[in-house]
N, C-alpha and C positions, 0 to 999 in steps of 0.2 A: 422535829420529826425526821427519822429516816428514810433517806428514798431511793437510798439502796437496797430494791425490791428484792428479797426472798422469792424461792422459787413458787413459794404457795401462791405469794401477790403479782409473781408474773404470769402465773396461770389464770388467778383474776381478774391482773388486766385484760388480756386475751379473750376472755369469756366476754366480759361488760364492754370490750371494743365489737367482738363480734356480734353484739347484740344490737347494738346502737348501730352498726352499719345494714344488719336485716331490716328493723324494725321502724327506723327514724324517716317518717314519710315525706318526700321531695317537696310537698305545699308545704309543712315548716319550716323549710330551710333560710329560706332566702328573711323569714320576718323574724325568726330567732335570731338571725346575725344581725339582724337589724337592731337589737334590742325590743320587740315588739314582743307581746304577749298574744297567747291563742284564742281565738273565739271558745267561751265555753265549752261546747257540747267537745269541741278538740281538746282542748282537757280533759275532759270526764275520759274520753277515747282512750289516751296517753297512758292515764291512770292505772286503769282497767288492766292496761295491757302490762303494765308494771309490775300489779298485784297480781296479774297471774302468774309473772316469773318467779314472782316470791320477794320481787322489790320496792312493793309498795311506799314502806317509809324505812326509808335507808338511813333515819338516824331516831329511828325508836330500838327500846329491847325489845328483846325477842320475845319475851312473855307478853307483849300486849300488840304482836303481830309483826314486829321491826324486823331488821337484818340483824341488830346486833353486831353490826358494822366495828371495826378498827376504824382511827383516825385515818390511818393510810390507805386502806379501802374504799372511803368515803371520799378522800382523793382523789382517788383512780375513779373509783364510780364520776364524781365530776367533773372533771378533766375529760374524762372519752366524752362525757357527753358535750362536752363543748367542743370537742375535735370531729364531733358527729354533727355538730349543730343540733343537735335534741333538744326539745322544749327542757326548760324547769319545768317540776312537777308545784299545782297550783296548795299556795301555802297556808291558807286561811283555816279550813280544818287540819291539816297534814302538821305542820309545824308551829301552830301559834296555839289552837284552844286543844288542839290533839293532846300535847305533854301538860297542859294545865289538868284536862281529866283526869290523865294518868298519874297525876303529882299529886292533885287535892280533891280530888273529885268521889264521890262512895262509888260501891261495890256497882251498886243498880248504871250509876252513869255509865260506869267503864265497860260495861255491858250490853248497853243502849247504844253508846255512842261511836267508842272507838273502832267497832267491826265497820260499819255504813261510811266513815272518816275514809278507812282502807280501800272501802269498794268503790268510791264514789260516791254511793248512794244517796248520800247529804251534802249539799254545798253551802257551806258556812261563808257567812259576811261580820265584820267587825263591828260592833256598837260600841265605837267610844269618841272621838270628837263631835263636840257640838258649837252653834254658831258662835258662842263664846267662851269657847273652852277647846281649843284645839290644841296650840301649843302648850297652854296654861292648864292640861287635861284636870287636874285637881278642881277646878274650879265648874266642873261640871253640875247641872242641876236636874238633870233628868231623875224622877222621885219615883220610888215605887214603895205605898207605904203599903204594910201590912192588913190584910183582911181573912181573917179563918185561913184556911192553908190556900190563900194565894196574897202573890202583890200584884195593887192594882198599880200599873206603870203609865208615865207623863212623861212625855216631851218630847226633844228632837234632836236627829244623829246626824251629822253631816259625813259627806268623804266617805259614805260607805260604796266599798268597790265591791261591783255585782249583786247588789242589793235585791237590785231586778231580776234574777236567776235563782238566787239564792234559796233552801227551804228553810235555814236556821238562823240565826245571829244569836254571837254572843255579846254581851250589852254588859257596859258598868252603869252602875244608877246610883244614886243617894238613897241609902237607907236611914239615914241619920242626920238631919239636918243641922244638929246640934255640934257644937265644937269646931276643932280644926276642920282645915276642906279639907285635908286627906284620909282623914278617920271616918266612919259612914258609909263610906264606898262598899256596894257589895259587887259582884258578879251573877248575874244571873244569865241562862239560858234558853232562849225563845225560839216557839215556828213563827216564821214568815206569812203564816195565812191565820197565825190567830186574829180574831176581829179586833179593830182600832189599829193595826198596823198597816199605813200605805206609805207610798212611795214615788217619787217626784226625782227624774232622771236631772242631771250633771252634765251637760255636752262639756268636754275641755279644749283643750284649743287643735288635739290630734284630729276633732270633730269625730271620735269614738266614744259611745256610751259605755264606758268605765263605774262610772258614778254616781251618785244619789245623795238624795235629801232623806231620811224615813221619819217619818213621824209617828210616836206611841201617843195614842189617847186611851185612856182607862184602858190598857192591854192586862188583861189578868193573867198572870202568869205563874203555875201550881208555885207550891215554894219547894217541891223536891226536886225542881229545878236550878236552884239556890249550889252555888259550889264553893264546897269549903263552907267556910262560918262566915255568918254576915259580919257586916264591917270590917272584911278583912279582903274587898278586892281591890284596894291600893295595893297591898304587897301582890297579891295574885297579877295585877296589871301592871306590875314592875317587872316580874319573872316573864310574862309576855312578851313584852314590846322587848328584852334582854333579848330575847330567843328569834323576836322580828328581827332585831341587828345581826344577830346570829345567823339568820338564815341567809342576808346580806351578805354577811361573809362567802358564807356557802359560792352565792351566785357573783363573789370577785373572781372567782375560776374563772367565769364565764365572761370578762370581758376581752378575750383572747378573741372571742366571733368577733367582736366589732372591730380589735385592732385589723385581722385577718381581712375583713370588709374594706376597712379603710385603706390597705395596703395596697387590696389588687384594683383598688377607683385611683390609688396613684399610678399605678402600673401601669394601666390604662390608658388615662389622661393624655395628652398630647399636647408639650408645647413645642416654639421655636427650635429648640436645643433637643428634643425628644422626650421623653418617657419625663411626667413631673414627678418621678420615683427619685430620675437621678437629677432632682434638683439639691445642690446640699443645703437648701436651706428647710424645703420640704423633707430630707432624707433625715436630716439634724431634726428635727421635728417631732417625725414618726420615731424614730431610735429613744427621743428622751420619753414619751409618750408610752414606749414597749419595758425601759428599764424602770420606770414608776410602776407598772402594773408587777412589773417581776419583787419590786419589792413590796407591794401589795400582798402578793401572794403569799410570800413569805413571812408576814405578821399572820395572816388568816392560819398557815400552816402551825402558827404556833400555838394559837387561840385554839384551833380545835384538838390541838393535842393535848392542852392544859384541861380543855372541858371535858374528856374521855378520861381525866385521870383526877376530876374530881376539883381542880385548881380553880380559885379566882381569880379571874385573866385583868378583873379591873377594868378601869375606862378604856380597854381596848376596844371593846366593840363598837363603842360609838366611835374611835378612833376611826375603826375601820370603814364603818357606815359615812361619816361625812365623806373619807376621799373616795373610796369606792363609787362617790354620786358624783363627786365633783369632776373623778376620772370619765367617767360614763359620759357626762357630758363633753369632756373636751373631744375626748375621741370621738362622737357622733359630731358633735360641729366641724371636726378636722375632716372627717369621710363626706359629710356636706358641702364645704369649700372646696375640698377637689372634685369632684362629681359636679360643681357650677349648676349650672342652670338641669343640668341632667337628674340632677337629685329629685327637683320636684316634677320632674314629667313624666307621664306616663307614655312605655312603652312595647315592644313587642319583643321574644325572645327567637330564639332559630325559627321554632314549630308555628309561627306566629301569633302564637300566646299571648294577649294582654301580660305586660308585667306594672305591679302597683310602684309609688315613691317609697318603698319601704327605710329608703336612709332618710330622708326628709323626717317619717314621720316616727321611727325610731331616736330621732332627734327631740322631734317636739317633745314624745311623750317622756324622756328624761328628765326633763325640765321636774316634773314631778318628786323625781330619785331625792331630790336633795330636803323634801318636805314630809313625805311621808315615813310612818315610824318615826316619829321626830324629830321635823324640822333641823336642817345644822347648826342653828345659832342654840338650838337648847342643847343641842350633844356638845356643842364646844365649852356651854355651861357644865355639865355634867364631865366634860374633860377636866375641868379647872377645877372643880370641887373632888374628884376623885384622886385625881392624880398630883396634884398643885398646892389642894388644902383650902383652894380661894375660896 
């Protein structure tokens, strides 16, 4: 990718810097550097305010409400927002079942679904691991057989994130019990409050309700809700979760907040000798820590230029996706151990503001980064059979 901006794209930076410094509210700041995510209804907020600029989903085409964004654009757009400290926009409808509609989905969905995706108006949750089928997603048993134009759906989702908020979930089920476990699979599409669907919260160890249990008991669900052709959302939940590591990529911009984070808690810090910035073994530290993320960025830069022009980038994404977590983590444990006991106390600001542990628990909740979207031990499978042959 060239990033020797044109005059057009230094106008766009300009514009997307200027925006993010009017718009990006001072209560995000401190929990987006942190790696932490927003309370709901502050996303929906975000959202909102996005789609009114006309940047709702900044990596759809334009025909189904996108930017229609350049690679390089798409840059610039996440880059300022990480210099902005800006929320990620939340990805669940936006970038995971949003391009599945628009790829496989008929006339009527794209119609239904994708306008309410752009506004907010719907908050999609993920129905695909279950208690025995997480890693091993294929081996899922959640059934929805056939009844007149509905399936009546069985079983149970784990790991679903905002479950509890949510009005829709998109769900993979066995339609075909017969054969392989990856043949059968369909994709179907559900409300949250049709009957037989509840829901049983997940505390994690951030002690943040994130998560959930949901259970389908005879949940009928029409079948023109059905996307694409049955038995065929194995491959649709391939192009998915492709598109989850994909957006991963996206949010590798973003770990420039936490190095940032991590930088001024060394600055900070006070020992014997002064500032634990200018300790060189701390200073050797954060430097090798800032040149892995720089070549980080520099595969992601390449991935999305390959996917704007159509390429198969191969086991990069999950390439991308395992260090991307493994970085995220080191760096919040590194902004933890300098910040010492400070990390997890709370404290007050000038104004005397309560301020929360947000590096503490931008730490815990990474712990997550390297499981969801698939686990890293199955991406480094999917490394070795892609790229390897193994």
């Amino acid at each position: 990718m060239d990033l020797d901006l044109d005059p057009a794209d230094r106008a766009f930076r300009d514009e997307v810097r200027a925006f993010f410094t009017e718009n990006t509210p001072e209560s995000f700041k401190a929990r987006v550097r942190a790696g932490m995510r927003l309370e709901p209804h502050e996303f929906v907020a975000w959202q909102k305010l996005l789609h009114a600029r006309g940047w709702g989903a900044p990596s759809w085409p334009k025909e189904y409400g996108g930017t229609g964004w350049t690679p390089t654009q798409l840059y610039i757009f996440e880059t300022e927002a990480s210099l902005a400290d800006a929320p990620v926009q939340y990805h669940q409808g936006l970038e995971l079942i949003g391009p599945i509609i628009f790829t496989f989905g008929n006339a009527e969905q794209k119609a239904r679904y994708l306008p309410r995706i752009l506004s907010s108006e719907d908050w999609w949750c993920q129905g695909y691991s279950e208690p025995n089928a997480g890693s091993d997603l294929a081996s899922l048993s959640t059934r929805a057989v056939r009844d007149g134009d509905c399936y009546v759906v069985d079983g149970q989702k784990m790991w679903t994130s905002y479950a509890q908020v949510a009005n829709r979930m998109f769900c993979l089920v066995r339609t075909d019990p017969e054969g392989r476990k990856q043949a059968g699979i369909s994709l179907l599409l559900l409300d949250m409050d049709m009957p037989g669907v509840s829901i049983r919260p997940i505390i994690t160890m951030d002690e943040i309700h994130h998560t959930n249990e949901v259970f389908l008991d005879s949940v009928r669900v029409p079948v023109a809700n059905l996307i694409g052709e049955e038995g065929q959302g194995w491959g649709y939940g391939k192009v998915l979760l492709d598109r989850e590591r994909g957006v991963t990529a996206a949010t590798t911009l973003r770990l420039r907040q936490q190095l940032r984070g991590a930088r001024a808690a060394a600055a900070q810090a006070r020992t014997s000798q002064g500032a634990l910035l200018d300790d060189p073994v701390t200073a050797d530290r954060l430097a090798q820590l800032e040149i892995e993320v720089i070549a980080l960025e520099g595969m992601v830069m390449r991935t999305m230029a390959e996917a704007a022009s159509g390429k198969d980038s191969g086991p990069r994404a999950s390439m991308i996706k395992v260090r991307w977590s493994e970085l995220l983590q080191e760096v919040t444990e590194f902004w933890v151990e300098t910040m010492g006991y400070d990390a997890a106390a709370f404290g007050t600001i000038g104004n005397g503001a309560p301020t929360e542990p947000w590096p503490m628990m931008g730490m815990l909740y990474s712990r997550v980064t390297s499981i969801y979207g698939g686990a890293n031990e199955i991406q480094r499978n999917i490394i070795a059979r892609r790229a390897l042959g193994l």
